[in-house]
PDBQT receptor file of N, H, CA, C and O in Angstrom, charges set to zero:
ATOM      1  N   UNK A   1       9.268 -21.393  40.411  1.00  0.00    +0.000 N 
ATOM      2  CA  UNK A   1       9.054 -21.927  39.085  1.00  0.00    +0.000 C 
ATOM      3  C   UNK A   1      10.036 -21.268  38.113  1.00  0.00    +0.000 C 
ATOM      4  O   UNK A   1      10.611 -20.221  38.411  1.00  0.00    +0.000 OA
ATOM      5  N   UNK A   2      10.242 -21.979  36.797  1.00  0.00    +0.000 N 
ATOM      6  H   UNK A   2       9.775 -22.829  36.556  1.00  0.00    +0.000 HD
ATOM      7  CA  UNK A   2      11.245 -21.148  35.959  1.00  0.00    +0.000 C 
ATOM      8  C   UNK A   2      10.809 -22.317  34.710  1.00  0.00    +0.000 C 
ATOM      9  O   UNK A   2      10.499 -23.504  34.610  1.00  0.00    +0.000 OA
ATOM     10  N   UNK A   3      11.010 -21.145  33.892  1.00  0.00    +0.000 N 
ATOM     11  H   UNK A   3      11.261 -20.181  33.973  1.00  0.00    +0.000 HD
ATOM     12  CA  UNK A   3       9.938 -21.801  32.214  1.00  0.00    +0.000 C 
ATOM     13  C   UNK A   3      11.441 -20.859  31.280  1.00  0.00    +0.000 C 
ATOM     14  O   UNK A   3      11.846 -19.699  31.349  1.00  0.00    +0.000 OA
ATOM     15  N   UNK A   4      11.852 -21.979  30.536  1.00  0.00    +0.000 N 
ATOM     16  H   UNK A   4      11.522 -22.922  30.480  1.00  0.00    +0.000 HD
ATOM     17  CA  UNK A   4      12.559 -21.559  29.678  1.00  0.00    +0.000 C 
ATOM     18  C   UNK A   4      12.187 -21.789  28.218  1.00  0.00    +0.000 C 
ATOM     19  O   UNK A   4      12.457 -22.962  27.961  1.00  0.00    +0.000 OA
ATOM     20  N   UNK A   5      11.745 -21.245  27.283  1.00  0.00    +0.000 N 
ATOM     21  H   UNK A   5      11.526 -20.292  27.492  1.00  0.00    +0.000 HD
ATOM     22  CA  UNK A   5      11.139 -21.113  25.638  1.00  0.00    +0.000 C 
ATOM     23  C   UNK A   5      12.545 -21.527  24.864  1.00  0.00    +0.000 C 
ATOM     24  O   UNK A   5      13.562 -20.877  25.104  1.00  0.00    +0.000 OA
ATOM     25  N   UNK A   6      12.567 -22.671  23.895  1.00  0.00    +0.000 N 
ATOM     26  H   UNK A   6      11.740 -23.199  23.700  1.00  0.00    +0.000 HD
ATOM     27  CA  UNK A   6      13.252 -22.245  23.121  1.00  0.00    +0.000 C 
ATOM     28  C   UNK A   6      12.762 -22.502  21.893  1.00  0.00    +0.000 C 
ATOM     29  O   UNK A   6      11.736 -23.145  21.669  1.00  0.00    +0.000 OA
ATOM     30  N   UNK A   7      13.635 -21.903  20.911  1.00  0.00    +0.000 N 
ATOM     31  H   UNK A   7      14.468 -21.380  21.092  1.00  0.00    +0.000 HD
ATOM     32  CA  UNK A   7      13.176 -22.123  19.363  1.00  0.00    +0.000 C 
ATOM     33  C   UNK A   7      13.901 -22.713  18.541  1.00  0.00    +0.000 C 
ATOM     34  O   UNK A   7      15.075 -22.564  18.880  1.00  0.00    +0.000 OA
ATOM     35  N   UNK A   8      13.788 -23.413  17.469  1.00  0.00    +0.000 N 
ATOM     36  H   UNK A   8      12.834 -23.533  17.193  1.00  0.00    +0.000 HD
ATOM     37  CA  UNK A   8      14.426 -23.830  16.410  1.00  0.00    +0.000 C 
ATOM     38  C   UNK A   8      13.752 -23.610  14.975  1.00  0.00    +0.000 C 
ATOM     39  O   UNK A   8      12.798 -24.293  14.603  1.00  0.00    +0.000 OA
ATOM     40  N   UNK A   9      14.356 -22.550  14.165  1.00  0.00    +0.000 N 
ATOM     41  H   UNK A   9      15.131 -21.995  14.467  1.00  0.00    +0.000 HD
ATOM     42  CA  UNK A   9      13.651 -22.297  12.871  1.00  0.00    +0.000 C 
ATOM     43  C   UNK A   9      12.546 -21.171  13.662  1.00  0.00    +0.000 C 
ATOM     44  O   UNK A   9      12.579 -20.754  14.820  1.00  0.00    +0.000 OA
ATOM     45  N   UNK A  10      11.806 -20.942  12.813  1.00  0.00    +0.000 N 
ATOM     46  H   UNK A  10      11.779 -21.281  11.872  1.00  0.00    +0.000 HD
ATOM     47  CA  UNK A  10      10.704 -20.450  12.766  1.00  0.00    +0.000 C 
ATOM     48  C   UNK A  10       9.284 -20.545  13.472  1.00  0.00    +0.000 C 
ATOM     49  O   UNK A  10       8.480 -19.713  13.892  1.00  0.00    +0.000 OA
ATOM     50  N   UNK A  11       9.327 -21.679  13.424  1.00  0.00    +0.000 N 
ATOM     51  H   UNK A  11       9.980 -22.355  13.082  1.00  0.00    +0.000 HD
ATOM     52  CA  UNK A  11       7.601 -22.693  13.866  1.00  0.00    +0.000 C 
ATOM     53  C   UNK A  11       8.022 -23.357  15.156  1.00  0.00    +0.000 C 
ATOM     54  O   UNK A  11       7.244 -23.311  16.109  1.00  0.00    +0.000 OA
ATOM     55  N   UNK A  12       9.275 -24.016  15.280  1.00  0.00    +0.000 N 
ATOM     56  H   UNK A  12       9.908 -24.053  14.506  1.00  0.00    +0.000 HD
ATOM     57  CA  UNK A  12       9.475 -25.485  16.151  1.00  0.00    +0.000 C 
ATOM     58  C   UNK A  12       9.819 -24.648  17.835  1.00  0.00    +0.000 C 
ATOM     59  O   UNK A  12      10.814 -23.948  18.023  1.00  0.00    +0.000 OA
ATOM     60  N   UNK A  13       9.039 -24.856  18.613  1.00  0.00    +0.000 N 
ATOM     61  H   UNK A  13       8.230 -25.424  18.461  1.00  0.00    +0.000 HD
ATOM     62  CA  UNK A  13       8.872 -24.265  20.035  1.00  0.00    +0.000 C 
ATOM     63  C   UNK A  13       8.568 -25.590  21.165  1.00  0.00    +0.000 C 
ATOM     64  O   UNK A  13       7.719 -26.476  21.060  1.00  0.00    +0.000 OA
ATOM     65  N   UNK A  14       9.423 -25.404  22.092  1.00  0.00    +0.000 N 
ATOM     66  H   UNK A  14      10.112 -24.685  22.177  1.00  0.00    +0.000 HD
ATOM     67  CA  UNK A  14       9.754 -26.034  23.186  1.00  0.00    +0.000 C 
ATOM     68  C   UNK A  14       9.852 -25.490  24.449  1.00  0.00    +0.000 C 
ATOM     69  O   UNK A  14      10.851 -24.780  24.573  1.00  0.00    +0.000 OA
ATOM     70  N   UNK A  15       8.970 -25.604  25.692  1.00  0.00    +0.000 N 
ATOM     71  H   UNK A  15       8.159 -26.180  25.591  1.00  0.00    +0.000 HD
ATOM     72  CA  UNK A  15       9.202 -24.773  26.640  1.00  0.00    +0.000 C 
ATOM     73  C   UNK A  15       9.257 -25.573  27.935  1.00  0.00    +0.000 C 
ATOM     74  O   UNK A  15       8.193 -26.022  28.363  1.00  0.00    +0.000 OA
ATOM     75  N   UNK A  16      10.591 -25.839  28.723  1.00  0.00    +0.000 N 
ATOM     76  H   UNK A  16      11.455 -25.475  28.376  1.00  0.00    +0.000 HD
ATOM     77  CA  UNK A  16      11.223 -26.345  30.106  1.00  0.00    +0.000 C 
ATOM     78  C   UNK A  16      10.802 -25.795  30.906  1.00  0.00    +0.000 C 
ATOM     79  O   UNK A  16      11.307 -24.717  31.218  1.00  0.00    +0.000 OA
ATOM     80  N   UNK A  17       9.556 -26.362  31.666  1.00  0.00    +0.000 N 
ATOM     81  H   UNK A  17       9.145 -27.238  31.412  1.00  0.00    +0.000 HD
ATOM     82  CA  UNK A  17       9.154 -25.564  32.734  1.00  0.00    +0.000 C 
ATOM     83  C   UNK A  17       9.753 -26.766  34.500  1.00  0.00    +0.000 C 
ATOM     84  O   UNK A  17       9.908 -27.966  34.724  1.00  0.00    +0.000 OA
ATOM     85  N   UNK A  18       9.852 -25.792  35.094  1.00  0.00    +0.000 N 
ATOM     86  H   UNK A  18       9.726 -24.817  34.912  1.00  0.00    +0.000 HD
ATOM     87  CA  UNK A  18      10.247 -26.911  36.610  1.00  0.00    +0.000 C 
ATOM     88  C   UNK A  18       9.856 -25.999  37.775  1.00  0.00    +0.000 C 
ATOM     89  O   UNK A  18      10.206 -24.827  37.916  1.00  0.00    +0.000 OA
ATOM     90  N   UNK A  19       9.123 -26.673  38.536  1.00  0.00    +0.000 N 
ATOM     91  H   UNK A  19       8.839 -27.625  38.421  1.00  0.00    +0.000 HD
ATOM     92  CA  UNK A  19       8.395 -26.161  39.278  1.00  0.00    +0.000 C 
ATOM     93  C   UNK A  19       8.953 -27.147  40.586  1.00  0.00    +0.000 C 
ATOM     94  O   UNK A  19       9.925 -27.902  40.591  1.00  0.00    +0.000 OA
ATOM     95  N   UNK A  20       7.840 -26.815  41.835  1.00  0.00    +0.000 N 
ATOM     96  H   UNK A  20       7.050 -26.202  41.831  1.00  0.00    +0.000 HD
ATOM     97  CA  UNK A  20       8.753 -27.932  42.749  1.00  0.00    +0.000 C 
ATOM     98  C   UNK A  20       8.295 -29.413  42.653  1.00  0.00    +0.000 C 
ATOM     99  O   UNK A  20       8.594 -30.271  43.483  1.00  0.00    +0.000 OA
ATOM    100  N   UNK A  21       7.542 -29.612  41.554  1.00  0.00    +0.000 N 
ATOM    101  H   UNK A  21       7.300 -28.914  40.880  1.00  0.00    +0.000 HD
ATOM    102  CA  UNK A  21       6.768 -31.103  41.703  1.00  0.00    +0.000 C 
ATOM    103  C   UNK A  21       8.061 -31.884  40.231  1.00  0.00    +0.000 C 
ATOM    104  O   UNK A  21       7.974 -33.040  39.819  1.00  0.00    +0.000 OA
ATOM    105  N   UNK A  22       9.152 -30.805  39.724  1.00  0.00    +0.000 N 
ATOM    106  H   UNK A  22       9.222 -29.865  40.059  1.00  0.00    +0.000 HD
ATOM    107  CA  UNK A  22       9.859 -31.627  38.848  1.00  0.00    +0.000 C 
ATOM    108  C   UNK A  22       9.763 -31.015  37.867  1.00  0.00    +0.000 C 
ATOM    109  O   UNK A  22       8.841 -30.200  37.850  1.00  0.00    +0.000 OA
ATOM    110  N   UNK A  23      10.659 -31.121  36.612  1.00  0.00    +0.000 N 
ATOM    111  H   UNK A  23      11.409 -31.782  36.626  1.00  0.00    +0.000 HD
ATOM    112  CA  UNK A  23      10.896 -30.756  35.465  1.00  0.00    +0.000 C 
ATOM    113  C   UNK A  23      10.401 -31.435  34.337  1.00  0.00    +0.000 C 
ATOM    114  O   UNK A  23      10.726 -32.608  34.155  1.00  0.00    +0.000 OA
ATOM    115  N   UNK A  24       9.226 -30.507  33.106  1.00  0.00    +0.000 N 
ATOM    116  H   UNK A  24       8.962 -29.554  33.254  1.00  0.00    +0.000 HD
ATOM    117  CA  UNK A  24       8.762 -30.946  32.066  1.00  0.00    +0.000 C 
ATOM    118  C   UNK A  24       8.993 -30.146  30.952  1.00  0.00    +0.000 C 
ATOM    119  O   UNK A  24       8.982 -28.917  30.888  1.00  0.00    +0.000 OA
ATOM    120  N   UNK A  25       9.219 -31.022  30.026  1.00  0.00    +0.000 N 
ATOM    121  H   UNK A  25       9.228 -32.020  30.079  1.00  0.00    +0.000 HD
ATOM    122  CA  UNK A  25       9.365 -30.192  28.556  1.00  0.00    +0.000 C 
ATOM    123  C   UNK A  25       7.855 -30.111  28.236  1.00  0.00    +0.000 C 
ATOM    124  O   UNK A  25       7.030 -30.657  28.968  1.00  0.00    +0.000 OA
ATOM    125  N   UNK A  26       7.419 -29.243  26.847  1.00  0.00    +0.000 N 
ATOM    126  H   UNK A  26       8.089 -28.799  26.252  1.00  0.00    +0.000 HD
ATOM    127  CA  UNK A  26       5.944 -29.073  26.443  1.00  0.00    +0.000 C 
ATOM    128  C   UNK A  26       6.225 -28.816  25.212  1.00  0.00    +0.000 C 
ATOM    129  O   UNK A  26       7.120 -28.035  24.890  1.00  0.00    +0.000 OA
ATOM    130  N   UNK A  27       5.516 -29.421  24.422  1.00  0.00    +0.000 N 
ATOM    131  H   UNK A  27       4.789 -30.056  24.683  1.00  0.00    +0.000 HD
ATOM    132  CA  UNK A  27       5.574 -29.091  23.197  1.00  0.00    +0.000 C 
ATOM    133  C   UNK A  27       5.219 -27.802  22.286  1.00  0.00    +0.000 C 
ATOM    134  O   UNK A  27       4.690 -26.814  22.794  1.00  0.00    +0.000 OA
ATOM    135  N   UNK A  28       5.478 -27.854  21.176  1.00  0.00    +0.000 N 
ATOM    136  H   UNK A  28       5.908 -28.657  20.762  1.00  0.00    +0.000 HD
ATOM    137  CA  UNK A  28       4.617 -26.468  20.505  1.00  0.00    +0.000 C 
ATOM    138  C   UNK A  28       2.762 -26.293  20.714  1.00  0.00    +0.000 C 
ATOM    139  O   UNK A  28       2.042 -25.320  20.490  1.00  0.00    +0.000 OA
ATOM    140  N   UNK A  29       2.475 -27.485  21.156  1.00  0.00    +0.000 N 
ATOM    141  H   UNK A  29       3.060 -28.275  21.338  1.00  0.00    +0.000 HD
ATOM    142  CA  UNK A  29       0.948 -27.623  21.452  1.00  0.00    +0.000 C 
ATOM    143  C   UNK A  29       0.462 -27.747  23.198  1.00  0.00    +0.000 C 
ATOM    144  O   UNK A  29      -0.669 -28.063  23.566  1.00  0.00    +0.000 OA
ATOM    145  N   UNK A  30       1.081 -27.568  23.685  1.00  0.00    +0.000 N 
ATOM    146  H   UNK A  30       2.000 -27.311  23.386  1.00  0.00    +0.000 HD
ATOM    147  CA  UNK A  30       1.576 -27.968  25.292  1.00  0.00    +0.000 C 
ATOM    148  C   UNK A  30       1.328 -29.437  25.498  1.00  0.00    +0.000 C 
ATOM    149  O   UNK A  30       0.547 -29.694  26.414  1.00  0.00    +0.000 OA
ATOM    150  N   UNK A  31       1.801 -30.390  24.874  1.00  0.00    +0.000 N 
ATOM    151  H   UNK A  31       2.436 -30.180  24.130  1.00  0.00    +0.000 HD
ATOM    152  CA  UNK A  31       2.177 -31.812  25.413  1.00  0.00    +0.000 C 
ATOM    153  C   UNK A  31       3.287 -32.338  25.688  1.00  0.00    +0.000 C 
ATOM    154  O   UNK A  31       4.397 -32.221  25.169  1.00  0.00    +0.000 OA
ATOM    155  N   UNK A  32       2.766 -33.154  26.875  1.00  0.00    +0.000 N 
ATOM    156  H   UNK A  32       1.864 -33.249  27.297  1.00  0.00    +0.000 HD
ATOM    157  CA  UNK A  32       4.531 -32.969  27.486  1.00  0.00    +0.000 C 
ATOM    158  C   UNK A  32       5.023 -33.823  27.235  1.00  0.00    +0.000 C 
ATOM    159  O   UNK A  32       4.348 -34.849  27.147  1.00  0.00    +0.000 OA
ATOM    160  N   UNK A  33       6.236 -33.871  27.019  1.00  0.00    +0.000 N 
ATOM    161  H   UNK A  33       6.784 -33.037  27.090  1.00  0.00    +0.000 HD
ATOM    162  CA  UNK A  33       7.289 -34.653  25.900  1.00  0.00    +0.000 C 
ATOM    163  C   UNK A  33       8.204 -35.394  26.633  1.00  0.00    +0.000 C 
ATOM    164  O   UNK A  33       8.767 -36.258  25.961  1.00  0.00    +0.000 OA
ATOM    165  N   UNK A  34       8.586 -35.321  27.991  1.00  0.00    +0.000 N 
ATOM    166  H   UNK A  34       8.129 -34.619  28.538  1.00  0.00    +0.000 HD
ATOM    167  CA  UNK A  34       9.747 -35.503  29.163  1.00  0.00    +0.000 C 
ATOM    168  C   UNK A  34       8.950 -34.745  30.398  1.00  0.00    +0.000 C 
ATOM    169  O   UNK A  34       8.265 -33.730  30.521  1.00  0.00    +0.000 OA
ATOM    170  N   UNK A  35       9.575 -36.138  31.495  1.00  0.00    +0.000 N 
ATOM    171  H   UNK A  35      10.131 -36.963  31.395  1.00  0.00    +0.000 HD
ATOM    172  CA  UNK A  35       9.129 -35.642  32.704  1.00  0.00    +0.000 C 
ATOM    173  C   UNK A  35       9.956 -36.017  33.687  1.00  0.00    +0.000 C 
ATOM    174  O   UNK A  35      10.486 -37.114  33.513  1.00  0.00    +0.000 OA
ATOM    175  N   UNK A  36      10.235 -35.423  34.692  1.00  0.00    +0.000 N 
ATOM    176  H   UNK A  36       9.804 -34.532  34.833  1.00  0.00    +0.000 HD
ATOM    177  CA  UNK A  36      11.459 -36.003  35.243  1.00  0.00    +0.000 C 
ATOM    178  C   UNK A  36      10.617 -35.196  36.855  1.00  0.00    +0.000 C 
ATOM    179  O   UNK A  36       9.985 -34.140  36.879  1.00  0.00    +0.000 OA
ATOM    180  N   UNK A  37      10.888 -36.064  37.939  1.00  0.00    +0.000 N 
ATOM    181  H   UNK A  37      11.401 -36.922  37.919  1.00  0.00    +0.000 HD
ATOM    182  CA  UNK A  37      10.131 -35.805  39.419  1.00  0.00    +0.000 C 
ATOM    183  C   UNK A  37      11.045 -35.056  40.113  1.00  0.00    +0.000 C 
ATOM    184  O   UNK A  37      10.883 -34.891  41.322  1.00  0.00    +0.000 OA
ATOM    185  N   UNK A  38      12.236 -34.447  39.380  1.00  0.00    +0.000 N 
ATOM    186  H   UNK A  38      12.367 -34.581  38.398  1.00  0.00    +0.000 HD
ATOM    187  CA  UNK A  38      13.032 -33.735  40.421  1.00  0.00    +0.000 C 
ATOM    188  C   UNK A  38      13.687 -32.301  39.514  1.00  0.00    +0.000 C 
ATOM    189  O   UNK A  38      13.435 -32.406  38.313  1.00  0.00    +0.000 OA
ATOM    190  N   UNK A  39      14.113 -31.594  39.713  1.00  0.00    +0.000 N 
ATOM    191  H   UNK A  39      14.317 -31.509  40.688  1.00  0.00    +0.000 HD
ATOM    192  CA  UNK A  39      14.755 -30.503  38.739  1.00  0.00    +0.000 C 
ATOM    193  C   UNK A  39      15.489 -30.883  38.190  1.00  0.00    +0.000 C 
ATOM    194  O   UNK A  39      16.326 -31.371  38.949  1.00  0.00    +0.000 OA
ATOM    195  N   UNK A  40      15.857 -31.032  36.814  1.00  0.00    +0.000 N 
ATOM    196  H   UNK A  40      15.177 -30.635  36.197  1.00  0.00    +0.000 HD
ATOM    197  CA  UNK A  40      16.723 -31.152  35.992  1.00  0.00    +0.000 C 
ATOM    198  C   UNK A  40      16.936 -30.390  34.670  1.00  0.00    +0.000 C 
ATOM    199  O   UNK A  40      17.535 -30.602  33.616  1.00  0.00    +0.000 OA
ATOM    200  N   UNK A  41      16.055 -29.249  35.282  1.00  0.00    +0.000 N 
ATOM    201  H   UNK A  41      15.568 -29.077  36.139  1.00  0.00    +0.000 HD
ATOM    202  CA  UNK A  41      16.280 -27.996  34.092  1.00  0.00    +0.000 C 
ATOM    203  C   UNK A  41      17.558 -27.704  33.400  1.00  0.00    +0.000 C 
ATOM    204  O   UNK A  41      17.619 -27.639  32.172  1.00  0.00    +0.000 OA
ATOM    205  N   UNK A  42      18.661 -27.514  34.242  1.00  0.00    +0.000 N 
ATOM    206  H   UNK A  42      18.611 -27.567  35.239  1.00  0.00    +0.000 HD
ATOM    207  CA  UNK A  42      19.964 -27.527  33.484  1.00  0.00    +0.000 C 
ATOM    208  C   UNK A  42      20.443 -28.492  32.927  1.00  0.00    +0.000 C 
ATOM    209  O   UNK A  42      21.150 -28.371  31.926  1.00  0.00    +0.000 OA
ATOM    210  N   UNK A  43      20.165 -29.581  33.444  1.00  0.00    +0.000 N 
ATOM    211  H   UNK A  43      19.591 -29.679  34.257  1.00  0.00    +0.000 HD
ATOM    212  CA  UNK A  43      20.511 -30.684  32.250  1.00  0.00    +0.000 C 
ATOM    213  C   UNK A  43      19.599 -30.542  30.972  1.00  0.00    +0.000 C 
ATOM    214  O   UNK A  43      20.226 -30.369  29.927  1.00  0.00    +0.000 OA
ATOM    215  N   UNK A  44      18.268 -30.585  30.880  1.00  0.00    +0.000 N 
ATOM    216  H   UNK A  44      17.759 -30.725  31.729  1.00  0.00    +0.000 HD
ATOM    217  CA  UNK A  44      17.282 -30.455  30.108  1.00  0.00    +0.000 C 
ATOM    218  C   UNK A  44      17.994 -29.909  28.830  1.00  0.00    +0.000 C 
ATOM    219  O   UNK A  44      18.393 -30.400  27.774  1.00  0.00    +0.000 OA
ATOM    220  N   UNK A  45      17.967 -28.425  29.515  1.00  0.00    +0.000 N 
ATOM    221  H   UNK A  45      17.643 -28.025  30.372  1.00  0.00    +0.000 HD
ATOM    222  CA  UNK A  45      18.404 -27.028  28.560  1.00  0.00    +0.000 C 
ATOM    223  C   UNK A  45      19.617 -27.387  28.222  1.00  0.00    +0.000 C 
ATOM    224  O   UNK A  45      19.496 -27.414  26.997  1.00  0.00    +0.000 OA
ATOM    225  N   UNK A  46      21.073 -27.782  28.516  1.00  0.00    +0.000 N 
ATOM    226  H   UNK A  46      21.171 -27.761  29.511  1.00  0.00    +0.000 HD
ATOM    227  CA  UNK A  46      21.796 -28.306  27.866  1.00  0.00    +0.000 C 
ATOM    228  C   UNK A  46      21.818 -29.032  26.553  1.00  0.00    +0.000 C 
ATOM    229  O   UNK A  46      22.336 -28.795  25.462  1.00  0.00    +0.000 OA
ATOM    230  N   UNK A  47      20.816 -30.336  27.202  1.00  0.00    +0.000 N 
ATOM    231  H   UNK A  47      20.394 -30.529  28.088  1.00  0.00    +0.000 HD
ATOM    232  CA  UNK A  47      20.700 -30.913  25.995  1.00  0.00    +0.000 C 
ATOM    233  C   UNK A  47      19.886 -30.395  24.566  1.00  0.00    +0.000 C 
ATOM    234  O   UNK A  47      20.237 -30.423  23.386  1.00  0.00    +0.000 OA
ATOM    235  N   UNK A  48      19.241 -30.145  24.913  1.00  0.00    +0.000 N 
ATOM    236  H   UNK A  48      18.957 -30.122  25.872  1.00  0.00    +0.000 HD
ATOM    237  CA  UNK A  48      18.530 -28.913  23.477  1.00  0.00    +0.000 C 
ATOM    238  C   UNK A  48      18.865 -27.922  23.311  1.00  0.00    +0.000 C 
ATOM    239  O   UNK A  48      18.338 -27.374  22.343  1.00  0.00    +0.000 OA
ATOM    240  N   UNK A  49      19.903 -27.096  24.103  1.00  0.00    +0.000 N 
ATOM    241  H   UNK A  49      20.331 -27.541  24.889  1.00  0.00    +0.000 HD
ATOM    242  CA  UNK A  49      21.030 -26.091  23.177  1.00  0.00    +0.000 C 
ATOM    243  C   UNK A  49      21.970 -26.911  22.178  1.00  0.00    +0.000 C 
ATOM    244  O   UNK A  49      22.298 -26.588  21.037  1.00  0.00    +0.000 OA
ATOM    245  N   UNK A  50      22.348 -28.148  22.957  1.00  0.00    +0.000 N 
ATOM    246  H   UNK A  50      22.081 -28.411  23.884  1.00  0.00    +0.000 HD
ATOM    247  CA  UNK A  50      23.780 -28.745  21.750  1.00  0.00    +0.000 C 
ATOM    248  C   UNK A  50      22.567 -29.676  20.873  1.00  0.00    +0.000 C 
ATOM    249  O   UNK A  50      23.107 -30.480  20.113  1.00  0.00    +0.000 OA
ATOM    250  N   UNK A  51      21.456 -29.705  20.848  1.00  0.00    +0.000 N 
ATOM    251  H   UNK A  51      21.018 -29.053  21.465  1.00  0.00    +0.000 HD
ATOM    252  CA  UNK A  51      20.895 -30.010  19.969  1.00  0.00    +0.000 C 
ATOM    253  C   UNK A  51      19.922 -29.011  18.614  1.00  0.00    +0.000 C 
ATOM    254  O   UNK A  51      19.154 -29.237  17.679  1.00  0.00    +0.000 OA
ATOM    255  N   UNK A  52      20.530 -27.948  19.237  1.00  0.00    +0.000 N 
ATOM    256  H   UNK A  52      21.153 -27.765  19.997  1.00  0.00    +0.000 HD
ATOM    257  CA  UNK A  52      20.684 -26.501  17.996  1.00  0.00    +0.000 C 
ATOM    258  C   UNK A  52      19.254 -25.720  18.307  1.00  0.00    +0.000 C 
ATOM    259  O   UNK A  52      18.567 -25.119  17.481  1.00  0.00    +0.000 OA
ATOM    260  N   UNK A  53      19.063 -25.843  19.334  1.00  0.00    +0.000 N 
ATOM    261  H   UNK A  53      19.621 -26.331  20.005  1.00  0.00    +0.000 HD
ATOM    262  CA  UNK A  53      17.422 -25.336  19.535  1.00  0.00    +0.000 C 
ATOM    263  C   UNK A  53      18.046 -23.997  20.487  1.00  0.00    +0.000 C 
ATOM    264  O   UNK A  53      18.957 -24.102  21.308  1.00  0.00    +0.000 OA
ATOM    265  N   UNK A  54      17.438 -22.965  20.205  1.00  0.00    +0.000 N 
ATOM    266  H   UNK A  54      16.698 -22.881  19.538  1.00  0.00    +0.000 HD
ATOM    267  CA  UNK A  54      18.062 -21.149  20.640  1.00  0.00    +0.000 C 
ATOM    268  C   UNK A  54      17.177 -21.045  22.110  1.00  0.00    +0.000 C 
ATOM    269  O   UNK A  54      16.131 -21.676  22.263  1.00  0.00    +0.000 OA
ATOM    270  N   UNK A  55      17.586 -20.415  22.855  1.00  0.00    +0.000 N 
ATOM    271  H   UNK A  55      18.436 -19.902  22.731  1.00  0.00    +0.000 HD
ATOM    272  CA  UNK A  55      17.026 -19.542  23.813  1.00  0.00    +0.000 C 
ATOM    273  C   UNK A  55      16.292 -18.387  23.491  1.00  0.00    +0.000 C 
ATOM    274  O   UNK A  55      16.700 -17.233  23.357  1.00  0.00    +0.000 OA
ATOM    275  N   UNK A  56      14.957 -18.926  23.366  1.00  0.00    +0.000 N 
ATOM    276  H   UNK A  56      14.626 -19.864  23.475  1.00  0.00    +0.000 HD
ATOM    277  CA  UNK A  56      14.043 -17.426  23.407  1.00  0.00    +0.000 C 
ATOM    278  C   UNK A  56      13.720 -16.962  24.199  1.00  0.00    +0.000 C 
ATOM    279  O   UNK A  56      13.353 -15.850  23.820  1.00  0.00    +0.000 OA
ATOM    280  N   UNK A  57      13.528 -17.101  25.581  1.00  0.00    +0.000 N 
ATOM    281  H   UNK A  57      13.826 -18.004  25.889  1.00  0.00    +0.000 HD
ATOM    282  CA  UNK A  57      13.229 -16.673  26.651  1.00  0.00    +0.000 C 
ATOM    283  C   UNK A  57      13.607 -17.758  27.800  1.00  0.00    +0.000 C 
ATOM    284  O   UNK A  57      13.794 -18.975  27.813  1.00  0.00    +0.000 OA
ATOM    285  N   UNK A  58      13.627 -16.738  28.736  1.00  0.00    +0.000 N 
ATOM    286  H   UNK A  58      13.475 -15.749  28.726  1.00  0.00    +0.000 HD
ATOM    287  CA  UNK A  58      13.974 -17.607  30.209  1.00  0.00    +0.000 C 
ATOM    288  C   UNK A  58      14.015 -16.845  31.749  1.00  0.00    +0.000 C 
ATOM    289  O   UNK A  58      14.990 -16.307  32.273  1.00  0.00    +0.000 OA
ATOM    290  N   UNK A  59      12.862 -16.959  32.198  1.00  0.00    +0.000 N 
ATOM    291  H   UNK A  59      12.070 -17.396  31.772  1.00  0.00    +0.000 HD
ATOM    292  CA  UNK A  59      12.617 -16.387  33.637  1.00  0.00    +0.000 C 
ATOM    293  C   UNK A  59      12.359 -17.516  34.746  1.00  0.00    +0.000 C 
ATOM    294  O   UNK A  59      12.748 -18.683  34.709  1.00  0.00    +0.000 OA
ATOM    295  N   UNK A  60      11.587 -16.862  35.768  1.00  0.00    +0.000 N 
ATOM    296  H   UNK A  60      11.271 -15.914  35.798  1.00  0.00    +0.000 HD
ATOM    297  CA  UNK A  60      11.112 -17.680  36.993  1.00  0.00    +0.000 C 
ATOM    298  C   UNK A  60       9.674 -17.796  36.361  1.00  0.00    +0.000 C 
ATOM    299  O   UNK A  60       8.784 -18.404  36.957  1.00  0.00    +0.000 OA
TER     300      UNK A  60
């Protein structure tokens, strides 16, 4: 598994989790926003870095 947090501003939280059943975003409330049945974490996280959202954390 691997859960990556990111932030934008202050409040606005997003966390990419992908496990082996596929890759989901979660909201600041944990609802999931994107779902995709295969890993696509690095694409994911791409796209919401060039969409100005920071890396707050990122493990397994």
């Amino acid at each position: 598994m691997r859960e990556t947090v990111l932030m934008k501003g202050e409040l606005d939280t997003l966390v990419i989790v992908t496990t082996a059943t596929g890759t989901e975003v979660l909201d600041g409330e944990d609802e999931v926003i994107e779902s995709y049945p295969e890993d696509r974490h690095e694409q994911v996280l791409a796209k919401y870095l060039a969409q100005g959202w920071e890396v707050e954390e990122d493990g397994p």
